[in-house]
PLY file of the C-alpha trace (Angstrom):
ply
format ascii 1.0
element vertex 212
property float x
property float y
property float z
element edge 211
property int vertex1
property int vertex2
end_header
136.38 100.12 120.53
137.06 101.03 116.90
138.74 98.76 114.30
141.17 100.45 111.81
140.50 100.69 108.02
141.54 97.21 106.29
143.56 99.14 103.86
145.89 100.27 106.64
146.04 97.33 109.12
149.52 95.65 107.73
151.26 99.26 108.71
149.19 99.87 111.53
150.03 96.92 112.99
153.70 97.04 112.20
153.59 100.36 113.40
152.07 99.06 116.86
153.97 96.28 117.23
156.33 97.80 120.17
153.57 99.28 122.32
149.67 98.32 120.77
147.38 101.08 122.17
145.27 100.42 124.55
142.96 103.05 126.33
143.84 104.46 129.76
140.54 104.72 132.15
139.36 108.17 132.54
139.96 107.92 136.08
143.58 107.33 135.48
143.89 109.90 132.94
142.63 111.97 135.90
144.65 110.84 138.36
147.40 111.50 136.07
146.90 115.27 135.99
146.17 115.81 139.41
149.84 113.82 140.42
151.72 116.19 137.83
149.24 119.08 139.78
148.71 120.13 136.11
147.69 123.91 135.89
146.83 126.31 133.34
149.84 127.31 132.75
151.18 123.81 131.52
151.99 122.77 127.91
151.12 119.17 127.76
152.62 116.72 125.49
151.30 112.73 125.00
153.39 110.55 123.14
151.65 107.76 121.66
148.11 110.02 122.27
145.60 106.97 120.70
142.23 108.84 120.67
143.02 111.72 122.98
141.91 111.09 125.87
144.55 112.73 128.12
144.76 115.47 126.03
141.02 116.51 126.51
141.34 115.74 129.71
144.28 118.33 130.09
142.88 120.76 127.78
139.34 120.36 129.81
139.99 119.80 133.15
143.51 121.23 133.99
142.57 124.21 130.73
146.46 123.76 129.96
148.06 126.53 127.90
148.03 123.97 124.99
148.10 120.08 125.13
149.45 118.52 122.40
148.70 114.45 121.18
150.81 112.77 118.80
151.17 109.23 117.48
152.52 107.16 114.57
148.69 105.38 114.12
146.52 106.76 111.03
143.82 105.04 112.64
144.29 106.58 116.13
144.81 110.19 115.01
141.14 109.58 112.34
139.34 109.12 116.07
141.31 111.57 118.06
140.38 114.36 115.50
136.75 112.88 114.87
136.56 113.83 118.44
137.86 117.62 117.86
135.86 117.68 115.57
132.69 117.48 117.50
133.66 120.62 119.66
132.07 123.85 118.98
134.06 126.06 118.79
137.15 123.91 118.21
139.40 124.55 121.40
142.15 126.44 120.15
144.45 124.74 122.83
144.86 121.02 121.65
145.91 119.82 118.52
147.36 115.99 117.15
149.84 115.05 114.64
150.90 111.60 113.16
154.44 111.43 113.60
156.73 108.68 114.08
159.60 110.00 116.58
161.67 106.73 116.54
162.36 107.47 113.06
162.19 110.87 112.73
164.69 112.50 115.31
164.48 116.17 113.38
160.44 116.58 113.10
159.39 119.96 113.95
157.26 117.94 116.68
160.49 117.43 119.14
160.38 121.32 119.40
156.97 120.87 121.34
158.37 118.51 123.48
160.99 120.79 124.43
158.62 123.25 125.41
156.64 120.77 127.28
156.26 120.93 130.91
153.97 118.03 130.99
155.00 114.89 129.31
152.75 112.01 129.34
152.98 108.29 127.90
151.24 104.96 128.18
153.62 102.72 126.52
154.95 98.97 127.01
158.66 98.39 128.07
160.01 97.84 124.56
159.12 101.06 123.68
160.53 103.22 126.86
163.71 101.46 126.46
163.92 102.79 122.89
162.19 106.33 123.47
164.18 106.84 127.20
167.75 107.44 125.05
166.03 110.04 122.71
164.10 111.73 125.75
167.57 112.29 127.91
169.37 113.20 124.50
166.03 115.76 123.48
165.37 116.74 126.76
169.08 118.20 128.01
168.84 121.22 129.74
165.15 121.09 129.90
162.62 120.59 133.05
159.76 118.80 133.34
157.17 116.37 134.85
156.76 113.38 132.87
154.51 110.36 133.51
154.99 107.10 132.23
151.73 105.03 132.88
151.09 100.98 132.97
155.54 100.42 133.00
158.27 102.36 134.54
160.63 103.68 132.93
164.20 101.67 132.61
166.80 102.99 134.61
164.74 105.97 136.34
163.62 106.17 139.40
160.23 107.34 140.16
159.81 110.78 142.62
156.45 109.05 143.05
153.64 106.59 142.01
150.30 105.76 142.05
147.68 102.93 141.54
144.34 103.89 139.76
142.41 100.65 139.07
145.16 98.24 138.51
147.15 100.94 136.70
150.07 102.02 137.72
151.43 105.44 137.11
154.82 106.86 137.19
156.42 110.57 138.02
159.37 111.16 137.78
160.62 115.32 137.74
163.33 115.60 134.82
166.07 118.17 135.39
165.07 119.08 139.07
168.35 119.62 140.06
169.71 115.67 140.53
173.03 116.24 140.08
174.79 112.89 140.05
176.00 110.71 136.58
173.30 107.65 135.73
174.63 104.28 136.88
172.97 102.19 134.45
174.16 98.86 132.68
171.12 99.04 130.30
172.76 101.94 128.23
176.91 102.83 127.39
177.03 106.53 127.55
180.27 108.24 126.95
182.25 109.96 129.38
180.77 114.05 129.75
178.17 113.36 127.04
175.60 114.00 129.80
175.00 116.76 131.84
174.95 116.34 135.50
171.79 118.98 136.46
169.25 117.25 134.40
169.47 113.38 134.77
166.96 111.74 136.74
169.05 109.44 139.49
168.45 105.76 138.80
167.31 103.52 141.71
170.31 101.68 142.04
172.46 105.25 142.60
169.20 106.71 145.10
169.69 103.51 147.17
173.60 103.74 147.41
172.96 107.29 148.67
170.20 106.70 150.99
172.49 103.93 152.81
175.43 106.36 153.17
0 1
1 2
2 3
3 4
4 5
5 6
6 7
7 8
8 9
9 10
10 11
11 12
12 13
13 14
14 15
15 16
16 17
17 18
18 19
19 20
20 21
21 22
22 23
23 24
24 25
25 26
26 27
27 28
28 29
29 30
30 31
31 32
32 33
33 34
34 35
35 36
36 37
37 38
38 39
39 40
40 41
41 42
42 43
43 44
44 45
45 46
46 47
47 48
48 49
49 50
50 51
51 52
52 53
53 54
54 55
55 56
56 57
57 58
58 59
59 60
60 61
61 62
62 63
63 64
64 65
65 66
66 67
67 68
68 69
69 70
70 71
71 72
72 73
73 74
74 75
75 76
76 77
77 78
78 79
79 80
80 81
81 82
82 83
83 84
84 85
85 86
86 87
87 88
88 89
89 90
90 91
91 92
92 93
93 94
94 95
95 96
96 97
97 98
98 99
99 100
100 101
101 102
102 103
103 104
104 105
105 106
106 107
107 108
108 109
109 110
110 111
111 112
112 113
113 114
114 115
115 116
116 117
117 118
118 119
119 120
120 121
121 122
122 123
123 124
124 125
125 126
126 127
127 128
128 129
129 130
130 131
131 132
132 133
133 134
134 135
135 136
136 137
137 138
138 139
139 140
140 141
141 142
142 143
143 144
144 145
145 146
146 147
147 148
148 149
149 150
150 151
151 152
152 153
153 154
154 155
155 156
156 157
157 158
158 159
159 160
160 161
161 162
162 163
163 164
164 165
165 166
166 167
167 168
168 169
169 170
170 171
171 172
172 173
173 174
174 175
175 176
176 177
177 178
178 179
179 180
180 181
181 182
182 183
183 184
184 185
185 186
186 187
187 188
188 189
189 190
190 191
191 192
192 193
193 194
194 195
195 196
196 197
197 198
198 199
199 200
200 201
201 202
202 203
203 204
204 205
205 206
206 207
207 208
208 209
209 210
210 211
């Protein structure tokens, strides 16, 4: 494990404080791509990407059209790239930024994730409740696979799940043609602010369904 630069462990750590990184097993990272089926002609994107690890996976295993690893930790990104680095020649399909996407709603970076067709993230509760709002709002119109791992996202249900050692990993397929309003007391969303075709149907809705 590394230990970030003293000079930058007050903001790292306030920086962290919603989700602290923590690496994902290589045998979840890939279990992760082979539940997504990830080919090569995904584009990958992993929010909060700590020192790459499903990225090179994606870029090396799946050979993704481009994979793309972002997060708000100086100290995160310094390994991640330190890792790049190393590779000769440098893969021209994986890159990382340091961005901080709670904060910044109109970085150049939310274009990417647009394009995605692979979205990955390993974050704490706290955090998906704060990033799920920006994700439907971003995301409108779009299709993907996304995979939250460790916590589910709130409100979504999962179109499937599974356990790597103790981890728990969660797929849910945005936009694939769900067609039914969210029914969700976690989150007041105006009347028609949402389009029907690309929500993902909350639990509580699948079950009312599944009984009728």
């Amino acid at each position: 494990a590394y230990r970030p630069d003293e000079d930058i462990v007050d903001d790292d750590l306030a920086k962290a404080a919603l989700s602290p990184w923590g690496p994902l097993p290589d045998s979840a990272c890939r279990a992760m791509l082979d539940l997504v089926d990830m080919k090569e002609t995904d584009r990958h994107v992993d929010l909060g990407s700590g020192d790459g690890r499903v990225n090179f996976w994606a870029a090396d295993s799946a050979r993704v059209e481009w994979t793309l690893g972002d997060d708000v930790d100086a100290a995160n990104l310094k390994v991640a790239n330190q890792r790049l680095a190393k590779r000769h020649p440098k893969p021209e399909n994986i890159d990382f930024v340091q961005v901080d996407l709670l904060q910044d709603q109109q970085n150049p970076i939310w274009d990417k994730i647009r394009e995605a067709t692979v979205i990955s993230m390993y974050f704490a509760t706290p955090a998906l409740r704060l990033f799920r709002p920006l994700l439907e709002e971003q995301l409108r119109g779009q299709k993907c696979k996304i995979v939250t791992a460790g916590y589910p996202m709130p409100g979504w249900n999962p179109w499937q799940t599974n356990v790597v050692l103790g981890t728990t990993l969660h797929y849910y397929q945005w936009g694939d043609g769900w067609d039914n309003q969210f029914e969700n007391d976690e989150f007041e969303v105006e009347e028609d602010s949402l389009l029907t075709d690309d929500l993902i149907l909350p639990e509580k809705k699948l079950h009312s369904l599944q009984k009728d």
